[in-house]
N, C-alpha and C positions, 0 to 999 in steps of 0.2 A: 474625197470625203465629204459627204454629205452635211447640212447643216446641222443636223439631230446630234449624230456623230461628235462634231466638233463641241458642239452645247458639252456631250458628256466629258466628251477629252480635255475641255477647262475646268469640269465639276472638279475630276480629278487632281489636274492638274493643281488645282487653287486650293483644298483639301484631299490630301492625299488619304486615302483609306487605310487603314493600320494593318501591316503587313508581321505574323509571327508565326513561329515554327508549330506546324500541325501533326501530331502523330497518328492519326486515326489516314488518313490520305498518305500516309510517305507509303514508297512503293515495297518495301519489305512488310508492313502491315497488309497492303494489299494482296500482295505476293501469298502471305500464309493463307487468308483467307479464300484467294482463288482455289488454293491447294485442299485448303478443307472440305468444297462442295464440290469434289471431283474435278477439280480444272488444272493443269498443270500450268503453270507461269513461267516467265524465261525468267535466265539467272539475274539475280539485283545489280548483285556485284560489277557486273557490265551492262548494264539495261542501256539502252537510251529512252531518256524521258520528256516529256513533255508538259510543262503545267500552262494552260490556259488561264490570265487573268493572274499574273505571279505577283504585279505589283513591284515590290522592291526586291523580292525574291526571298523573304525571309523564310520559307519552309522550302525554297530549293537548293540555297545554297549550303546548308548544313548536310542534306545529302551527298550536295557534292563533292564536299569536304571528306564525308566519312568514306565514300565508295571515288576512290580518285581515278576508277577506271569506267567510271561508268560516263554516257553521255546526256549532261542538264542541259536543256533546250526553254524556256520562258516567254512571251508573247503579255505585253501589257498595252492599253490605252494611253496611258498617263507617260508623257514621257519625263515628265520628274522624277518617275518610282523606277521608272529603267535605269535612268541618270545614275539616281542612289544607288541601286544594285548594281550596276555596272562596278561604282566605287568601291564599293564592299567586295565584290570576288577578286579587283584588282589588290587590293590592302592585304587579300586573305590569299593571294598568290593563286588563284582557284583558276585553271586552265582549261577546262572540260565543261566550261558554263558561256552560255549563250546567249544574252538576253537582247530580244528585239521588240521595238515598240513599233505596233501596229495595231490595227483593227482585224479581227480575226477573221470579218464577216470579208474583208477585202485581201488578205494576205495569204499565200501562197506555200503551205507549211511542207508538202508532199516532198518538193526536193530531199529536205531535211530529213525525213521519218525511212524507212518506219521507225514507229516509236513503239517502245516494249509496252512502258506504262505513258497514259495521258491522263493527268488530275487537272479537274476543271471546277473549283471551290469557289461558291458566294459570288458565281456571277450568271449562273441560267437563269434564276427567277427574277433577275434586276436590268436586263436589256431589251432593246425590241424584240419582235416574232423573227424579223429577218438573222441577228445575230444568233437567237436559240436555233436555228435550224443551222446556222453556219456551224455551229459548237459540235453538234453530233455528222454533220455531214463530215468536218476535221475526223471527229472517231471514229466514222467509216472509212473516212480515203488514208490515213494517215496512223491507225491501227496498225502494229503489224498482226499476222494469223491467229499468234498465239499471246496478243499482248491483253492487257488489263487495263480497261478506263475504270476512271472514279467521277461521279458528277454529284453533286449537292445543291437541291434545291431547296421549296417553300412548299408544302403540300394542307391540303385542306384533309381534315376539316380546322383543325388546330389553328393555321393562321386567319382563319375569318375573324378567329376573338382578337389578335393581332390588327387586325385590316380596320378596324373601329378605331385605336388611337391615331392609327396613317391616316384615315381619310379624313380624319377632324383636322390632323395638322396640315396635311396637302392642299386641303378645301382653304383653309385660310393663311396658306403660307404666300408671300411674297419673294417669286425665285430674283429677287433682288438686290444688289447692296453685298457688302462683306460675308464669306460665310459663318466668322462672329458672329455675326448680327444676326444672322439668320438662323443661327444654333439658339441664339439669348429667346427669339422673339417665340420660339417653338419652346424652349423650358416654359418660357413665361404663359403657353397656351395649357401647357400642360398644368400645372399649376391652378390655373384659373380651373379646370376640368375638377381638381382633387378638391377642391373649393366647393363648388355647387352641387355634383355629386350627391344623391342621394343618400344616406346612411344608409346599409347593406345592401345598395342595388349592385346588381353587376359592373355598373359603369364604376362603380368606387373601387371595386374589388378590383379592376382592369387597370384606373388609374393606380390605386396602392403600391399595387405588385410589382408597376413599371417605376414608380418614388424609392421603390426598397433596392432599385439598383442603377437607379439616374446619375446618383453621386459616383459609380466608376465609370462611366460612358463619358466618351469623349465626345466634344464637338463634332470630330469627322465621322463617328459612328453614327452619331444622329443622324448629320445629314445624310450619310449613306445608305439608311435602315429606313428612317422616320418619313425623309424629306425628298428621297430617289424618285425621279419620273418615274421612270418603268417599274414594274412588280407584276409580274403575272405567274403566282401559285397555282399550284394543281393538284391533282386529285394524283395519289399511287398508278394507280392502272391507266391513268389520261397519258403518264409521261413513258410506260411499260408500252404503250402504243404507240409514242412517235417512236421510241427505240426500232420500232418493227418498221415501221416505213425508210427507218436508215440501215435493215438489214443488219440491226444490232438486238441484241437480249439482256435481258437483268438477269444478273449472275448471281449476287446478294447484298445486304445490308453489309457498308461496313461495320455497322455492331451486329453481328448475330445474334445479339441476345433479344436485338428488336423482333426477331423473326421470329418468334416460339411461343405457343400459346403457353407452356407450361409454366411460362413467367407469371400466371393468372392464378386465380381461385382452381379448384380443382375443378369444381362442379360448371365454372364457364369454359374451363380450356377444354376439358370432355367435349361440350356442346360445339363451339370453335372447331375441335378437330375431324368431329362427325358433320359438320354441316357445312363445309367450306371443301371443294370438290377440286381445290388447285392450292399450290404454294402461295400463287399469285392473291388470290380471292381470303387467303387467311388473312394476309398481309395487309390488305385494305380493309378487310373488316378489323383487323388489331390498332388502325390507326383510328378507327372511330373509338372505337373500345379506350381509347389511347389519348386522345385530340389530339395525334402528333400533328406538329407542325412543320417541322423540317425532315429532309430525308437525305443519305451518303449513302448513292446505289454505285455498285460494281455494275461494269456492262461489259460485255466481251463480242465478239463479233457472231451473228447467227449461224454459223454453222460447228459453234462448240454447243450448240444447245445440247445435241442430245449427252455431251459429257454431263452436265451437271447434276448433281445427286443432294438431296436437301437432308437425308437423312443422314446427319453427321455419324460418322461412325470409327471404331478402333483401325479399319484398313487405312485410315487417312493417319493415321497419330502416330507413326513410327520414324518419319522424317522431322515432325515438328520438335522445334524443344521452346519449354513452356518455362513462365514467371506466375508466380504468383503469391500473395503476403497474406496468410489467413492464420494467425497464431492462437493458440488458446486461449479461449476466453479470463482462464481461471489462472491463467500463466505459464501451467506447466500441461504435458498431456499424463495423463494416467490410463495404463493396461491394462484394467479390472474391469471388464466390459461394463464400466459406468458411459453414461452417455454424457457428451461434452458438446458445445459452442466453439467453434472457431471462425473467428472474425473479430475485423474491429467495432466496437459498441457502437448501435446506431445504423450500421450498414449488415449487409444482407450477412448471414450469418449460414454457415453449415453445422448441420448437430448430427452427431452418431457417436456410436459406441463400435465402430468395427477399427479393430486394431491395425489392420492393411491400411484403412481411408485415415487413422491418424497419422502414421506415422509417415504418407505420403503428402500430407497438409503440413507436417515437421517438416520434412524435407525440402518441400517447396519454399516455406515459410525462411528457412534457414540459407537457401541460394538467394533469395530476394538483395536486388533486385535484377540481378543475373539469372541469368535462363538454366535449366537442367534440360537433358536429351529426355526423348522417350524411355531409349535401353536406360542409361543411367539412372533415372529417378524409378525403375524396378529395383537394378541393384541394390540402390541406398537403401530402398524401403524393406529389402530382406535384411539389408545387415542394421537397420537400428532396429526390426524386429529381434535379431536373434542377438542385438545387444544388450535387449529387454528382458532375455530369457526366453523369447517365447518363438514358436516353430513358424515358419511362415505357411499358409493356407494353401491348397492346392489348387486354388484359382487364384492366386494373389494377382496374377494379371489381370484376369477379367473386373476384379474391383478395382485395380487403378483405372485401368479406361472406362469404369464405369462412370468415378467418379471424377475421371479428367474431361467426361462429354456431360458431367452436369454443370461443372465449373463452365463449360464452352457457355451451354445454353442460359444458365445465369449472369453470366457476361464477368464471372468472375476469377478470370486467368487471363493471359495475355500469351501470344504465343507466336515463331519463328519460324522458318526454315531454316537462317543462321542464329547459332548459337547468340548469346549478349555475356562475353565471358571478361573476368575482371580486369582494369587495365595496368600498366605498370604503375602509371600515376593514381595514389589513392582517394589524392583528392577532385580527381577527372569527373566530370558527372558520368554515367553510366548509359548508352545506347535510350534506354527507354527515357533517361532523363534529357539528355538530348532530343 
């Protein structure tokens, strides 16, 4: 182990990074969305998994917990956070969980694999060149055929306006001393920033925005975000290209709803959809559009390319079963082809008067936070129609999948391969809560 190496594995070790359970990355999320862009994923319930950079294991051992047949595999720097995790799946009796502390760039994970799913969160855009290539080289050799990575970087153009408070406190930080000391001396830089700061220049605005949430950040997040050697962001299509040099492809966004111009103005996503000549090129152009800064890409291995289908559609929706809490604005739904809001006040909101699309937003509304099937949430919606008195429509199918792919594209459902059905204990949290 190299000295670089060593420097980061005491970073760690002496600030351990805050380890909690992630739902956007667990592999049944991943699993449905592979499913939705044409990709067929292997079963959850027995996956073996892999997470890169797990830390103390807080978002892998609650998988492992729920799916006791499946196999958790975990690879961290810090052997403090292995230690911890090791203790915790020993305490929680968890037998199907693996946690080994190494260096990825140096360890040997192939025996192990293949791995169904590989989640690799908050550590590509924070290590050297040499470990980013080890990361995706793991998800080519250690992949299996039909398995599903997930990787989560820093993407431009969004962190440049980022990259101004890091490089003021990098420039003047001293990587020396406690990292107390070193969290105090970087508030106190920051600070002195919100101080001299222009009245309405950008830099104020930049310091502001980052005071309006300093008070929940912790020490070890600082130094892990603010104070990290390494950082090297990129561009969407910069990292859609090493993908391809490891004989790997971008499958999609784990939020699909980042993927769609129709999240836009009408009159920009029209020009967006006419002038953008790939899924790829919408995507980078939406991130300027966007100043996104971060990005949670699925990657599958290239020769599923020609499966994937960007066109979300009804032939995908019949395996999924879906959650989702969008209740009437006005409290109750009314039949009288008035048009109505549903949603909670403040968030994105659906309005219509078509009696199919209420009474499947009831329905949904009323399983929350439990999932309902495809076939099921047709049934209901026939029978509180004809609970309502009123006949159900001769497409009533085509308007729930109409309106179950605008909720996809609005990002405002949630959605399964396995059911999220009630538990015996009522006061259990619930799969999504989990």
């Amino acid at each position: 182990m190299n000295s670089a190496t060593q420097r980061r594995r005491a970073d760690y070790d002496e600030a351990p990074y805050g380890s909690s359970v992630r739902p956007v990355p667990s592999p049944d999320h991943l699993a449905a969305v592979a499913h939705l862009f044409g990709v067929d994923p292997p079963a959850v319930d027995t996956a073996r998994v892999l997470e890169i950079g797990c830390a103390s294991g807080a978002n892998l051992l609650p998988f492992a917990s729920a799916y006791p047949e499946a196999t958790v595999v975990g690879i961290d720097l810090s052997g403090v956070q292995i230690a911890a995790g090791r203790h915790t799946a020993a305490a929680k009796g968890l037998r199907n969980v693996t946690l080994l502390h190494g260096d990825i760039a140096e360890f040997d994970l192939n025996p192990l694999g293949p791995f169904d799913f590989i989640v690799c969160h908050g550590v590509y855009s924070w290590v050297p060149d040499h470990v980013r290539e080890a990361v995706l080289d793991t998800i080519r050799t250690a992949l299996a055929p039909q398995g599903v990575a997930y990787v989560s970087y820093d993407v431009y153009p969004g962190w440049k306006t980022k990259e101004v408070l890091r490089d003021f406190l990098t420039r003047f930080d001293h990587p020396v001393g406690m990292p107390a000391e070193r969290a105090r001396r970087a508030r106190t830089l920051i600070d002195f920033l919100g101080d001299v700061a222009p009245a309405g220049s950008e830099l104020e605005r930049l310091v502001l925005t980052y005071l309006s949430t300093s008070g929940q950040i912790g020490d070890n997040y600082l130094l892990h975000e603010e104070l990290e050697r390494f950082n090297s962001p990129c561009y969407f299509v910069d990292f859609v290209e090493r993908l391809d040099a490891h004989e790997l492809v971008y499958l999609a966004d784990a939020r699909p709803d980042t993927m769609y111009a129709a999240n836009y103005a009408e009159e920009a996503a029209q020009r967006l959809i006419e002038e953008c000549e790939s899924q790829l090129e919408l995507e980078q152009r939406l991130d300027f559009v966007g100043n996104r800064a971060f990005r949670q890409s699925l990657v599958v291995p290239a020769c599923r390319a020609a499966q994937i289908r960007y066109d979300v559609g009804p032939a995908r929706f019949p395996l999924l079963h879906f959650a989702s809490r969008l209740p009437a604005a006005d409290g109750f739904t009314r039949f009288d082809h008035s048009s109505q809001y549903y949603g909670e006040p403040g968030t994105r909101q659906i309005y219509t008067n078509d009696h199919g699309v209420k009474a499947a937003l009831d329905v949904l509304t009323a399983c929350w936070p439990h999932t309902v099937s495809w076939h099921r949430l047709t049934r209901a919606v026939r029978e509180r129609l004809t609970g309502a008195g009123l006949e159900p429509p001769a497409d009533l199918q085509t308007r729930i999948d109409m309106l179950l792919q605008m909720l996809i594209v609005r990002g405002l459902v949630c959605y399964r391969l396995d059911p999220v059905a009630p538990v015996d204990d009522p006061t259990a949290p619930s799969m999504f809560t989990r």
